[in-house]
N, C-alpha and C positions, 0 to 999 in steps of 0.2 A: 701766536695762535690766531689765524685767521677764521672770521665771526661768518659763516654762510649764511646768505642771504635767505630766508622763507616768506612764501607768500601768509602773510596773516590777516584774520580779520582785527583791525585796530580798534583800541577801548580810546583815544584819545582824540580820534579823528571818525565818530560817528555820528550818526544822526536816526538808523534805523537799528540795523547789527554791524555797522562795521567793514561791511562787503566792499563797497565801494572807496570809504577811505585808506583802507588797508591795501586794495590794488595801488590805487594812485598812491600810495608811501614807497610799494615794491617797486614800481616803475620808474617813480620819481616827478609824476605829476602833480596838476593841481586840484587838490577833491572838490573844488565843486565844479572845473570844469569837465572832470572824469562823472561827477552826478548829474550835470546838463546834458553831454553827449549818451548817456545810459539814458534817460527820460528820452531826450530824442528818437533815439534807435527803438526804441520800446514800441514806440507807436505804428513801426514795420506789422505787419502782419507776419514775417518770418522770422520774428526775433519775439516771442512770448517774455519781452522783459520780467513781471512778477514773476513769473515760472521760473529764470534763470537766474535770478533774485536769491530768492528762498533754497535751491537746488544748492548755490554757493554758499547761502548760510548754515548750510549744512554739513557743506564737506570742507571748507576751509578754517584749519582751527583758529581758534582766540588768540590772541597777542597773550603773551605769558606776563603774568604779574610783572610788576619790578620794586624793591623796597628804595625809594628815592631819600628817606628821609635822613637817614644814615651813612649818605657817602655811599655807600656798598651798592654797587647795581647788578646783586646776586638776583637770582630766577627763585621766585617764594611759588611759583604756580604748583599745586597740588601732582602727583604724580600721578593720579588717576584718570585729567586731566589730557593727559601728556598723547599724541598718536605713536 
């Protein structure tokens, strides 16, 4: 069974909500040079960084629980949760 790739925001690679390190996991970069070039760009006057920030913390969901302690790396995330 092959695993599809989703873009998420990451709980293990954040520093604010996760926006940023969650792209760079999807990509396959490195989050803090995916968080240097986003500061960067931000300071454009046509790229409203905060704005596009907060827009993506919104609609990108959370990375799904995982129960690592047990061997099992079953999805315990809530189904209410779930898009």
């Amino acid at each position: 069974m092959s695993h599809k790739k989703r873009l998420t925001r990451s709980r293990s690679n954040r520093i604010l909500g996760g926006v940023l390190g969650g792209i760079a996991e999807y990509f396959g970069w490195n989050a803090t040079a995916t968080r240097l070039i986003f500061v960067l760009l931000s300071f454009f006057p046509f790229l409203p960084g905060i704005l596009v920030y907060i827009v993506a913390w919104v609609i990108i969901p959370a990375e799904p629980y995982q129960d690592f302690r047990s061997g099992n790396r079953k999805d315990v995330t809530p189904d209410h949760d779930r898009p």
